[in-house]
C-alpha positions, 0 to 999 in steps of 0.5 A: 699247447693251451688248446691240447690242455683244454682238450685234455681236460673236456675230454676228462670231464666228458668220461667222468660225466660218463661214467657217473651216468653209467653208474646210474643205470642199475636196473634193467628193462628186457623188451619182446615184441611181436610181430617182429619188425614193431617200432619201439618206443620207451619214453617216447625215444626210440630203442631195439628190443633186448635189454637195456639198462636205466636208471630207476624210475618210471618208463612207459613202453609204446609198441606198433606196427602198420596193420596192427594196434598199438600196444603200451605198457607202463612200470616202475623199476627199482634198483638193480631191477630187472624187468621183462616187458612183452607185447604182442600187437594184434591185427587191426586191419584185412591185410594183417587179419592172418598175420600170425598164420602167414609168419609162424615165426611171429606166431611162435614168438608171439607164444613165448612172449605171452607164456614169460609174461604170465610166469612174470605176473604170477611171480609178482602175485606171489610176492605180492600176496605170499600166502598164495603159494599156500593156496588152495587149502581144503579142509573139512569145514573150509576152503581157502582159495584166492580170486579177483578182488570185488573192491578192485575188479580192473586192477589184475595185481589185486587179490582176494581171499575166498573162504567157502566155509560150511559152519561158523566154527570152520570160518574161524579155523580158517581164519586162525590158519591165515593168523597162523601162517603168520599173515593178518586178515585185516588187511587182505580182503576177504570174501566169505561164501557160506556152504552150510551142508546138506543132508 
C-alpha cells in the first residue's frame, strides 16, 4: 500500500512538472534544410526538421552533411513567436560538386527554402524600419530610397536612408516627408547624394 502511495504521488509530481514545462514552450522554431538527410542540431542536441516548440530564448542552429559545408544560424525568440530557420548546405567536395543536378528534389527544396527566407527577412526589415514600405519616394526635387547602411555594412538587418536630392530646398522636403510620415531623422541614418540639375 506504502509503496502504490509513493508511486501515485511521483507519478503526480512528474505530470505536473510536465506540464508546467510544456507550458513554457510558447514559441516556435520552424527548421528546413537541404539536402535532405542533413544532421540537425539546435543547441547542440539533436532534433528532425519541422516544428518545434521552446521556450523563449537564444538558440543556435547547426546544420551538416557529409560533402557539404556546415551552415549555422543563430536567433532569438520571443513569446509565442514563430520562426522560420532555412539552411541550404553547399557542395565542399568532387563527389557532391553536382549535388543539386543529380537530386532535383534537393534542388527544388533548396529553392523554396531560400525564397521563405527572403520573404522572412524582408518582413523583419519591415517591421524593423516601417517607413520602407513607403519606399522608393520620387519627387521632383528629391528621391527617397533605402540601401545598406555605411555605419553598419556586415549586419544585413541594418538600413540606411538615401536622399538624392537636386536643391537644397528638395533635401528639406524630403525630410519634412520623413517627419510627416511621423518617423524622426534623427535617429535613422541617412545618406545624402546632391544631384544638383543640369541644363
Amino acid at each position: 500500500m506504502f509503496i502504490a502511495i509513493v508511486v501515485f504521488i511521483a507519478t503526480a509530481v512528474l505530470l505536473i512538472f510536465s506540464g508546467i514545462n510544456r507550458s513554457r514552450m510558447t514559441a516556435k522554431i520552424t527548421i528546413e534544410v537541404s539536402p535532405s538527410g542533413s544532421t540537425i542540431k539546435l543547441n547542440d542536441k539533436g532534433i528532425k526538421e519541422g516544428t518545434k516548440k521552446v521556450r523563449p530564448g537564444s538558440y543556435t542552429i547547426k546544420v551538416s552533411h557529409d560533402g557539404f559545408t556546415t551552415g549555422s544560424k543563430s536567433i532569438t525568440i520571443s513569446k509565442n513567436q514563430d520562426v522560420y530557420v532555412g539552411v541550404v548546405l553547399d557542395p565542399s567536395s568532387l563527389s557532391t560538386n553536382n549535388w543539386f543536378d543529380t537530386h532535383p528534389e534537393d534542388a527544388l527544396k533548396g529553392e523554396g527554402i531560400t525564397g521563405k527566407s527572403m520573404d522572412q527577412a524582408s518582413q523583419e526589415l519591415q517591421a524593423k524600419f516601417p517607413i520602407i514600405t513607403n519606399l522608393p519616394l520620387i519627387d521632383q526635387e528629391y528621391r527617397i530610397d533605402y540601401g545598406k547602411s555605411k555605419k553598419e555594412p556586415d549586419n544585413p538587418q541594418a538600413l540606411a536612408i538615401v536622399i538624392t536630392y537636386y536643391s537644397e530646398s528638395g533635401k528639406q522636403q524630403a525630410i519634412d516627408w520623413i517627419r510627416f510620415k511621423g518617423y524622426n531623422p534623427d535617429n535613422m541614418e541617412i545618406i545624402y547624394i546632391n544631384k544638383p540639375f543640369s541644363f
